[in-house]
C-alpha positions in Angstrom: 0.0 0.0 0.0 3.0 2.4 0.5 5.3 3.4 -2.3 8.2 5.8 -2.8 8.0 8.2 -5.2 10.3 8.8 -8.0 9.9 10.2 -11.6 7.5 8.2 -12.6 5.2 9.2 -9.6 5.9 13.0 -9.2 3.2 14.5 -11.3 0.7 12.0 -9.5 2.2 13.5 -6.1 2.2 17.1 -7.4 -1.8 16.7 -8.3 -2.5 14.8 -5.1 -1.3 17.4 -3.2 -2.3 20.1 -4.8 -5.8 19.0 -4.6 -6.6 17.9 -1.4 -8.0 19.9 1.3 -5.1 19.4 3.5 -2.7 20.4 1.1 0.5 21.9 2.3 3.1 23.7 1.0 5.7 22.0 3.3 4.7 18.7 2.0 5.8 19.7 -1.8 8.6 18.9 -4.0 8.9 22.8 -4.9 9.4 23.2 -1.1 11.6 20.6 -1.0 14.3 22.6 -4.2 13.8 25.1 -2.2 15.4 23.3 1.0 18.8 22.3 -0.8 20.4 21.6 2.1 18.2 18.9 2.9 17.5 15.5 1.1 13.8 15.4 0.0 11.7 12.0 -0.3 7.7 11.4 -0.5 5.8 8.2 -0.3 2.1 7.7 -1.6 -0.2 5.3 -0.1 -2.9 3.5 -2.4 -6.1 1.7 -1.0 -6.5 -1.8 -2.6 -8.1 -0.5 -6.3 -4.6 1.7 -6.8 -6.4 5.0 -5.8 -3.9 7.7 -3.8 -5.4 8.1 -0.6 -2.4 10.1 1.7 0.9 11.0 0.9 3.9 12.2 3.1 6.8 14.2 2.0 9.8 13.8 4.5 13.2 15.8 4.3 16.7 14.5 6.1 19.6 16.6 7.2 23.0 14.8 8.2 24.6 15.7 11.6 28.2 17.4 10.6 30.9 14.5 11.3 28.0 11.5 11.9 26.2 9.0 9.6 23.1 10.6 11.2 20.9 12.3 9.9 17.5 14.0 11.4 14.1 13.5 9.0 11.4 15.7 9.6 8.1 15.5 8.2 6.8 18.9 8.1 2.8 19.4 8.3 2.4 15.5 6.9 0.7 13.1 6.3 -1.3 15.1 3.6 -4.8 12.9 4.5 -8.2 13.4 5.1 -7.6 13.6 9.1 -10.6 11.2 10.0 -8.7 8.2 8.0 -6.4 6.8 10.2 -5.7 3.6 8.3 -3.9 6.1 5.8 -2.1 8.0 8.4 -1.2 4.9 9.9 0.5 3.3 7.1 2.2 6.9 5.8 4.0 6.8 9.4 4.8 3.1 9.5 6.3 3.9 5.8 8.6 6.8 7.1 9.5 5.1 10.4 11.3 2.5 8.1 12.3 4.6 5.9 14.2 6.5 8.8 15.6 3.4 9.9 16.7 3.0 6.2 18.5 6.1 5.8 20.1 5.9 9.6 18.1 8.6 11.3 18.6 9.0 14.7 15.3 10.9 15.0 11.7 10.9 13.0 10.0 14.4 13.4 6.3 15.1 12.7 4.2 18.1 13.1 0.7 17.2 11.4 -1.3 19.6 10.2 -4.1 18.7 13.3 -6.1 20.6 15.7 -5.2 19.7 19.1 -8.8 18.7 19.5 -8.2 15.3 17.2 -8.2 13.0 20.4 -7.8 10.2 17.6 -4.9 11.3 15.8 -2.8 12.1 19.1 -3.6 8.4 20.6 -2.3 7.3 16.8 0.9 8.9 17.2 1.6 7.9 20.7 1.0 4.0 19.7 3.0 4.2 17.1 5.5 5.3 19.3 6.1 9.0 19.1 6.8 10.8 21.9 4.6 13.9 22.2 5.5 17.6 22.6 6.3 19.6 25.7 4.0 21.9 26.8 5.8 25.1 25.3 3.8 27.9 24.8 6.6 30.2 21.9 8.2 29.3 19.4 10.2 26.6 21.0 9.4 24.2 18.1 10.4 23.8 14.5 7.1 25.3 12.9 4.8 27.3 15.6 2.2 25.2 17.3 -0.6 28.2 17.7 -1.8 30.3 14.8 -4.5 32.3 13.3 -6.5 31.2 10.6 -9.0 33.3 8.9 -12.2 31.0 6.9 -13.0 33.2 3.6 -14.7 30.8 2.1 -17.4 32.5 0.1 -16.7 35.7 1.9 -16.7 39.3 0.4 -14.1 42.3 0.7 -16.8 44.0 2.0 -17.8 41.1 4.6 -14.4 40.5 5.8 -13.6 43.6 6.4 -17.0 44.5 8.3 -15.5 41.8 10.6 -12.4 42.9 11.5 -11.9 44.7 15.0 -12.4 48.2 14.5 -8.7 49.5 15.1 -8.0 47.1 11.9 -9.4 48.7 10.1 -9.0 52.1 11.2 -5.2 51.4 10.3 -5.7 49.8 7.0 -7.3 52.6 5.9 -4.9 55.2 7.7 -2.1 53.6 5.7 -4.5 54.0 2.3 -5.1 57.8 3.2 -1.3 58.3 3.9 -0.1 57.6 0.8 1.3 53.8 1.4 1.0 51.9 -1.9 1.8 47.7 -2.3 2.9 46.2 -4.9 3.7 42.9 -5.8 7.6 42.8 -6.7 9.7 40.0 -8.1 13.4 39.9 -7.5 14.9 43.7 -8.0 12.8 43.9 -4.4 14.5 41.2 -2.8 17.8 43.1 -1.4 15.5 45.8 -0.2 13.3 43.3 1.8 15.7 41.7 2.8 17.5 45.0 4.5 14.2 45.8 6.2 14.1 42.2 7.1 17.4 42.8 8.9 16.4 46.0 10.3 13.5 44.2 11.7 15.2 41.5 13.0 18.1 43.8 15.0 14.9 45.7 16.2 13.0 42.4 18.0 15.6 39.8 18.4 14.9 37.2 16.0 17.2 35.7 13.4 17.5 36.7 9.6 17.5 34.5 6.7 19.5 36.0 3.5 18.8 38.1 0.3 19.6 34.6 -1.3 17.1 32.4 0.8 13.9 34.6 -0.3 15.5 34.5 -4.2 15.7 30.4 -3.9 12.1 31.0 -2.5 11.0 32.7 -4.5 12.5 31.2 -7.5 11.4 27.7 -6.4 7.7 28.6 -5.8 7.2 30.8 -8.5 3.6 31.8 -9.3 2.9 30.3 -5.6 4.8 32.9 -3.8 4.6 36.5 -4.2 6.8 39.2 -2.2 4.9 42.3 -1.1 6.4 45.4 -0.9 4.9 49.2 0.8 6.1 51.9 -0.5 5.8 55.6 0.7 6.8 58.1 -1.4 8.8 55.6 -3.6 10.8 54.6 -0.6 10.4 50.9 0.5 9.2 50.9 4.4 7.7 47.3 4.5 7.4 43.9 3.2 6.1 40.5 3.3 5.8 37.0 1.1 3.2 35.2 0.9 2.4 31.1 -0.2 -0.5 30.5 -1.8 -1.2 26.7 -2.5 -3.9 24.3 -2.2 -7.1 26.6 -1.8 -4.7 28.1 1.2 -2.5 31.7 1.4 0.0 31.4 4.2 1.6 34.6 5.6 5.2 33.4 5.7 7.4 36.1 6.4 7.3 40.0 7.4 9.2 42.5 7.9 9.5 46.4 8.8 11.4 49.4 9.0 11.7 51.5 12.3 10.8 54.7 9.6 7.4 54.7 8.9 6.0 52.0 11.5 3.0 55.0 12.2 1.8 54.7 8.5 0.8 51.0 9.9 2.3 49.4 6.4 1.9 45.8 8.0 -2.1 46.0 7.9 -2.4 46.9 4.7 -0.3 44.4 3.3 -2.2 42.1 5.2 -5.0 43.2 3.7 -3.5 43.1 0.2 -2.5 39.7 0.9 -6.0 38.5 1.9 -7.4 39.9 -0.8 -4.7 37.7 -3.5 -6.8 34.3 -1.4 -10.0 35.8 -2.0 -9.2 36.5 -5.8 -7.4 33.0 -6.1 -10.6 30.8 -4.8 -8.6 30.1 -1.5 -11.0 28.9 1.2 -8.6 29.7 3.9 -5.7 32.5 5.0 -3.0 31.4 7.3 -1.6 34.4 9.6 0.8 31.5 11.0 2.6 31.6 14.2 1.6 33.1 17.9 2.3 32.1 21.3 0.0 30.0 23.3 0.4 32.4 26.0 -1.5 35.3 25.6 -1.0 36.9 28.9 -0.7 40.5 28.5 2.6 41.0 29.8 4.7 38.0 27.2 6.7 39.8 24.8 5.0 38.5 22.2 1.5 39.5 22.7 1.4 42.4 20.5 1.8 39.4 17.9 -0.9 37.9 19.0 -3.0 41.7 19.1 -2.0 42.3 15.7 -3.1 38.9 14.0 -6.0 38.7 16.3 -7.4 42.0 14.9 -8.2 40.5 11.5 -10.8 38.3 13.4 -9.6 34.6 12.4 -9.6 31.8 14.6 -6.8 30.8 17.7 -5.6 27.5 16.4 -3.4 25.0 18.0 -2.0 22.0 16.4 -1.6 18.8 18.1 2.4 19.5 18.3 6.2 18.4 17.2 6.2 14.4 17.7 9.2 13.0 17.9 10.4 9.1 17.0 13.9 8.4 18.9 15.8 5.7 17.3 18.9 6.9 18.1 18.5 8.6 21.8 22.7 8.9 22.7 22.7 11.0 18.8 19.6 13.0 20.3 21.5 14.0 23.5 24.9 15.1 21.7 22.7 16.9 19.2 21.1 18.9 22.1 24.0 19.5 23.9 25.3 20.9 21.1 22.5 23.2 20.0 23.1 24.5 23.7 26.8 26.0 23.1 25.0 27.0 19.5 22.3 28.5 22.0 25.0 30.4 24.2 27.5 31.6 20.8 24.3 33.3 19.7 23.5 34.8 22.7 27.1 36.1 23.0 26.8 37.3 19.6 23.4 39.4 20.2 25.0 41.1 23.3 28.0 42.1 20.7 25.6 43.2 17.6 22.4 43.5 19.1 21.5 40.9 16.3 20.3 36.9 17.1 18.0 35.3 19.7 17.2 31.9 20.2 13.4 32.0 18.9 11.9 33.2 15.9 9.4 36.1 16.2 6.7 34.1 13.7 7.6 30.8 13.5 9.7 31.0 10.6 9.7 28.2 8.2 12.9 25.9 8.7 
């Protein structure tokens, strides 16, 4: 019932994924050139007449100096989430093919409420070890989101539910003057400066000009990067996924000039408004922190996203399958001193932190 894909199997995949309604980005091969530093594999799994009924994209990274490598399976099994048959056999079929490959550790982060009693009991008899109750962004992709249904929604209706500070500020940055427009790669240094900019400003760690290029390059017409402009001059950016009757809000970014023309709601705005064009039946605001106490650095996250009205989600968590636990300690100790070198080097530069402000996409 399980197979690996290969050449003959990719545009099979590719339309499998693309159309069903748990579809992910993550669980692509496009994502997967876009990752080049990891190795990328995907397994179907066929009920008995040969139809696909799940699939499962998983991506492996070797330990510097070890055979080992980590696999991660990010936002898989792609399946309806009531068939557990399907899920069973997709994570049977990439626990032996970690064991294949020498992985000292199987990750999974399905794409699953936290409410899916069923699924969760699934993963722990199969042996995964479930998440710790972390609240940030302590795991690889963030655990709590905001998702916002559009489904046969309006402009007009979505924006009539938005809080009214929203939209208060998405029209304050139309009546300033703040124009977006939707850039290809002459934009990409500049977002990336603001990106940088951003990230010396709230402690979070930078990818490069040449990440969001390969991005961008590898998505194509699924990714777009946003860019708002006052006066000509470039105060604000953002890129966007779109894939599967889904737009994710991947990345965003800032400068400290023109933070009062509130540029980051309008590009929201300009970047629901590409998923209600598109046919998308959902937008994806991606990562918050489960805490939402007032006082957590990272509430005015939370206030900002929460403004546009979508729903507090939380997934059922990282799951991890040890194979190899001594490779899993050394690993940890040594994302530790990794740990401690950043934090040395944020105290020099004012630049690095150990957490990522939205759950950026590893």
């Amino acid at each position: 019932m399980i197979e690996s894909i290969g050449p003959s199997t990719y545009e099979e995949y590719d339309r499998f994924i693309a159309s069903h309604p748990r579809g992910h980005f993550m669980q692509t091969r496009m994502w997967g050139k876009h990752k080049s530093s990891w190795q990328w594999e995907g397994l179907l799994r066929r009920d008995a007449g040969g139809k696909v009924t799940g699939a499962f994209a998983v991506m492996l990274r070797r330990v510097p100096g070890t055979p080992y490598s980590m696999m991660y399976g990010c936002r898989g099994p792609v399946c309806d989430a009531e068939d557990l048959e399907t899920a069973r056999e997709l994570l049977e079929g990439a626990k032996a093919l970690a064991k294949k490959r020498r992985c000292y550790i199987l990750k999974v982060d399905p794409d699953i409420k936290s409410d899916n009693a069923a699924f969760a009991a699934l993963l722990a008899e199969l042996g995964f070890t479930p998440p710790p109750d972390h609240k940030n962004f302590e795991s690889i992709q963030p655990r709590y989101v905001f998702r916002l249904d559009i489904d046969g929604r309006t402009e007009e209706n979505l924006l009539n539910a938005f809080e009214s500070k929203t939209r208060y500020n998405i029209r304050l940055a139309q009546r300033k003057g703040v124009v977006v427009r939707v850039c290809g790669d002459e934009a990409v240094d500049d977002f990336s400066r603001i990106m940088n900019e951003t990230g010396s400003r709230d402690h979070f760690i930078v990818r490069s000009a040449a990440y969001f290029r390969s991005l961008l390059a590898c998505l194509g017409d699924n990714a777009r990067l946003y860019m708002a402009y006052h006066d000509d001059r470039p105060i604000a950016g953002t890129i966007a996924i779109r894939f599967a009757g889904k737009v994710w809000y991947l990345y965003g970014a800032s400068s400290n000039e023109g933070r009062n023309l509130m540029p980051n709601y309008l590009l929201q705005w300009e970047m629901i408004r590409w998923a209600l064009d598109s046919g998308c039946f959902l937008y994806d605001f991606r990562g918050v922190s489960g805490d939402l106490s007032p006082d957590n650095p990272l509430y005015g996250l939370y206030r900002f996203k929460k403004g546009f009205t979508g729903e507090f989600t939380e997934f059922v968590g990282e799951y991890d399958y040890v194979l190899k636990p001594w490779v899993v300690s050394a690993v940890k100790s040594g994302r530790k001193l990794l740990s401690t070198a950043r934090k040395m080097k944020r105290a020099v530069t004012g630049i690095g932190a150990p957490q990522k402000k939205d759950g950026g996409a590893e």
